[in-house]
C-alpha positions, 0 to 999 in steps of 0.5 A: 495524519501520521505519514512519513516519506519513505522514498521518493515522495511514496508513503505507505498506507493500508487503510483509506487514501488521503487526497494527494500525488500518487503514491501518498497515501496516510498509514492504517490502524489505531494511533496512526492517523494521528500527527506523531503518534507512532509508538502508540500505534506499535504498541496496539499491533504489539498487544494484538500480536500477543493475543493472537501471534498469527495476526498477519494484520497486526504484523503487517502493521508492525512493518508499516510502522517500521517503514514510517520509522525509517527502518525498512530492514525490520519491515522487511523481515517482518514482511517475509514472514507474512508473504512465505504464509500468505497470498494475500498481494497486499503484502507482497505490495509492501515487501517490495515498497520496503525492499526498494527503499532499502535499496534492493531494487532487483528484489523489490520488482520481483514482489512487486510483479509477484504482487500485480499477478496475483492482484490480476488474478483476484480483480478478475475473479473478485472484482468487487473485493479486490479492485480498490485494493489493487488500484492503490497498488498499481497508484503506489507501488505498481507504478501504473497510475493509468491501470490505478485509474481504471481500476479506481473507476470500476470500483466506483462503478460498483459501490458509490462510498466515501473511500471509492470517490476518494480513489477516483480523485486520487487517480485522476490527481496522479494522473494529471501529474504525470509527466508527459513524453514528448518524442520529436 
């Protein structure tokens, strides 16, 4: 699995979960689940550009790349140009994960509010679409592993699949890692 940590123990992903902490999760697309092989996966979102350069995907795995690459400042730029076109939260999930591990905390919380309002709006409208999705945002970039549990469960509820079994472990796993406040 290619993943490479991006901050804080937080790795980026796209595609199905690996089992593991909150916030690792392995990156999506061609050559990326494999060990090492970043450049190829480049270079398939690089041909899927050329073909068709308004493939927000393509791009958006560009930036993932650019995050596994250690260069959040590409992935940065890539992202903005999909969040100024798209109000797909994904990508404004992403934008703050690349914000923050180039240091812009300030920036990165104002995505990643911009990217849990509109994450609230599409669960309540699209549950069945959207709850898996948001329920690895609020596990990874959220930080709300509680609100990434429920979401992960609901999801389970609706379809029994490989992927939401696999959220729900993953949730229950960050869940049971928490650190515990103890107030006197």
């Amino acid at each position: 699995m290619s993943s490479v940590p991006v901050a804080a123990g937080v790795r980026l992903g796209r595609s199905a979960p690996a089992a593991g902490p909150a916030g690792t999760v392995r990156a999506g697309g061609p050559g990326m689940d494999r060990e090492g092989d970043l450049a190829t996966a480049r270079a398939w979102f690089e041909a899927a550009r050329r073909r068709v350069p308004g493939y927000a995907p393509a791009t958006g795995h560009l930036a993932e790349v650019d995050l596994l690459l250690e260069d959040p400042e590409a992935a940065v730029a890539r992202l903005r140009a999909l969040v100024e076109t798209s109000d797909d939260p994904e990508y404004a999930s992403h934008l703050a994960l690349a914000l923050r591990v180039a240091g812009r905390h300030q920036e990165a919380r104002q995505w990643r509010d911009r990217a849990a309002q509109r994450y609230d709006e599409l669960v309540l409208r699209h549950p069945e679409a959207y709850a898996d999705h948001a329920a690895d945002f609020w596990l990874m970039v959220g930080a709300d592993v509680g609100r990434g549990l429920q979401l992960a469960l609901q999801t389970l509820a609706m379809r029994q699949t490989t992927r939401s079994y696999a959220l729900v472990r993953r949730a229950a796993f960050a869940a049971s890692h928490q650190p515990t406040h103890v107030t006197p």
